[in-house]
C-alpha positions as CSV (number, residue, x, y, z in Angstrom):
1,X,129.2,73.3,166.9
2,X,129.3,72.4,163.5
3,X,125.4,71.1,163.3
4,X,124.6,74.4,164.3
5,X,121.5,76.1,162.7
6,X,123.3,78.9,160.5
7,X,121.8,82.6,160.0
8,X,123.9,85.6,158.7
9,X,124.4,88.3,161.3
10,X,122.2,90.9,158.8
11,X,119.4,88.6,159.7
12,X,119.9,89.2,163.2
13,X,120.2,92.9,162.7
14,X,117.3,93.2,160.3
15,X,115.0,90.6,161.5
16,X,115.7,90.3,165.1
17,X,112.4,88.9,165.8
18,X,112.5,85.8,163.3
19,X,116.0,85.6,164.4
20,X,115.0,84.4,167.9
21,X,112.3,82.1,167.1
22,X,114.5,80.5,165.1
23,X,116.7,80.4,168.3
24,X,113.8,79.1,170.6
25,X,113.4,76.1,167.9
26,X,116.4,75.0,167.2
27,X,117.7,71.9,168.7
28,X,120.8,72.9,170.8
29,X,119.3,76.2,172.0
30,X,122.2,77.8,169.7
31,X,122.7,79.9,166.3
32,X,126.0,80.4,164.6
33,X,125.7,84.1,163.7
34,X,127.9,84.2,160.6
35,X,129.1,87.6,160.2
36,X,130.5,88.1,156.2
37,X,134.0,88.8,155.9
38,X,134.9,88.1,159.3
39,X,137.0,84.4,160.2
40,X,134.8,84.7,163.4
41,X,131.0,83.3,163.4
42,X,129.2,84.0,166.7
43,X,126.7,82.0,168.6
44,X,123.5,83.4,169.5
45,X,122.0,81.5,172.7
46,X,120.1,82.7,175.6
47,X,121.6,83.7,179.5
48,X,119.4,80.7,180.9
49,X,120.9,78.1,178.4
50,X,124.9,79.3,179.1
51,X,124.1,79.3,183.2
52,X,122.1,75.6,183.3
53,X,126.1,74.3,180.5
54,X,128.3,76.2,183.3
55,X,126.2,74.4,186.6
56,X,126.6,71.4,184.1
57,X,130.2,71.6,184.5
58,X,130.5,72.5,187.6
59,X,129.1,69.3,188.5
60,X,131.0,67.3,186.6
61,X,134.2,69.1,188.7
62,X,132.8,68.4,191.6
63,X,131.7,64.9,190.5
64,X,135.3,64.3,189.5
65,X,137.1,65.7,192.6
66,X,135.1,63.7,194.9
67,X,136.2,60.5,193.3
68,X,140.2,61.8,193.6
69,X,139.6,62.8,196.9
70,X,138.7,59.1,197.3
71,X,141.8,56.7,197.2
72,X,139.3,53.9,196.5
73,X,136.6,55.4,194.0
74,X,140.2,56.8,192.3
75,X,142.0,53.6,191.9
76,X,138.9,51.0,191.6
77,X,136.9,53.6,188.8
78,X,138.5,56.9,187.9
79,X,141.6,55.4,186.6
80,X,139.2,52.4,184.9
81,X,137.5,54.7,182.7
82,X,140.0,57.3,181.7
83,X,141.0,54.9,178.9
84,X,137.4,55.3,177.5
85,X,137.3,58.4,177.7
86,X,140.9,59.2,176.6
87,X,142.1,56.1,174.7
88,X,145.6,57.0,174.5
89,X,145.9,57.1,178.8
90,X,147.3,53.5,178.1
91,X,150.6,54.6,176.5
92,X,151.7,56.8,180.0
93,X,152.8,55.1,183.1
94,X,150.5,54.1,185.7
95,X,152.3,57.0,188.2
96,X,151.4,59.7,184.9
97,X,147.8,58.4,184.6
98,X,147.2,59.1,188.2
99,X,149.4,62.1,187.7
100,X,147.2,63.2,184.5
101,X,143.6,62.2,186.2
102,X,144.7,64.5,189.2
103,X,145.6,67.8,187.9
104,X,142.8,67.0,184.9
105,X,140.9,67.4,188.0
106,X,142.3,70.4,189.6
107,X,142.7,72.1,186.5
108,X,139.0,71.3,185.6
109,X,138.1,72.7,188.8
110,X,139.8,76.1,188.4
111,X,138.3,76.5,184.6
112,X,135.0,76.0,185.7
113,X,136.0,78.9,188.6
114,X,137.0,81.5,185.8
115,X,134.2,80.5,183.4
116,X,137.4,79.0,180.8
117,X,137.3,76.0,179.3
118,X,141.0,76.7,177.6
119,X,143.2,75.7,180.5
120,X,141.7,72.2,180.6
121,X,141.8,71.5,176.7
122,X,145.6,72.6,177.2
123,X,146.6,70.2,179.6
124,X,144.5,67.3,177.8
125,X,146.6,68.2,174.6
126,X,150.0,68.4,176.5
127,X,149.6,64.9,178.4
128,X,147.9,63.5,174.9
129,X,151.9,64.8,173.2
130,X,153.3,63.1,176.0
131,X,151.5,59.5,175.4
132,X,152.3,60.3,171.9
133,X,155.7,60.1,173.1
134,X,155.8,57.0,174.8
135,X,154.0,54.9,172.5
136,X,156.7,55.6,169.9
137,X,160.0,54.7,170.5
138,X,161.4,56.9,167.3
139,X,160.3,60.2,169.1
140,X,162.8,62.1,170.8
């Protein structure tokens, strides 16, 4: 979110009008609303753009849980590209990548459901602490 066009939130309250054209041009669809004094910036973007990103990942749930439901998609793909997705997959076991690919899955599936991507950045950072673990020996 980073390359972001920037505006200050006054803009938005002064010159609404300029404020969404710059929306409509802007690469990502997006503005980061900066708001003075305040640790939070917003992002401007439009109802159309934030329902075509949550169909997006809904999709990609789907997409995923039909390959788990699929013992040979699962073993002969799923479990093939984790490691490019998520490097260090290749420090767990092969029982807790199958185990991590599985409730990625499920999890993904019920964040998508509630509209929150949290739950699923939570587990990824969990099971990413426990390949930590395993790859060295000196942690507890």
């Amino acid at each position: 979110m980073s390359d972001l066009q920037e505006v200050n939130f006054s803009d938005l309250l002064q010159r609404p009008n300029e404020t969404v054209e710059k929306l409509k041009a802007s690469r990502h669809r997006a503005l980061r609303v900066h708001r003075r004094g305040s640790e939070d910036d917003l992002v401007l973007t439009t109802v159309d753009r934030v329902t075509v990103q949550s169909q997006w990942a809904e999709l990609g749930a789907r997409t995923l849980r039909a390959v788990m439901d699929n013992p040979t998609l699962r073993s002969t793909h799923l479990l093939d590209i984790l490691p490019q997705v998520f490097p260090w997959i290749r420090f767990l076991p092969t029982d807790g990548q199958t185990e991590f690919a599985q409730e990625l899955v499920e999890v993904w599936e019920a964040s998508v459901d509630l509209g929150v991507p949290g739950p699923v950045l939570l587990l990824i950072a969990r099971w990413r602490n426990t390949a930590e673990v395993y790859a060295d020996p000196d942690l507890p």
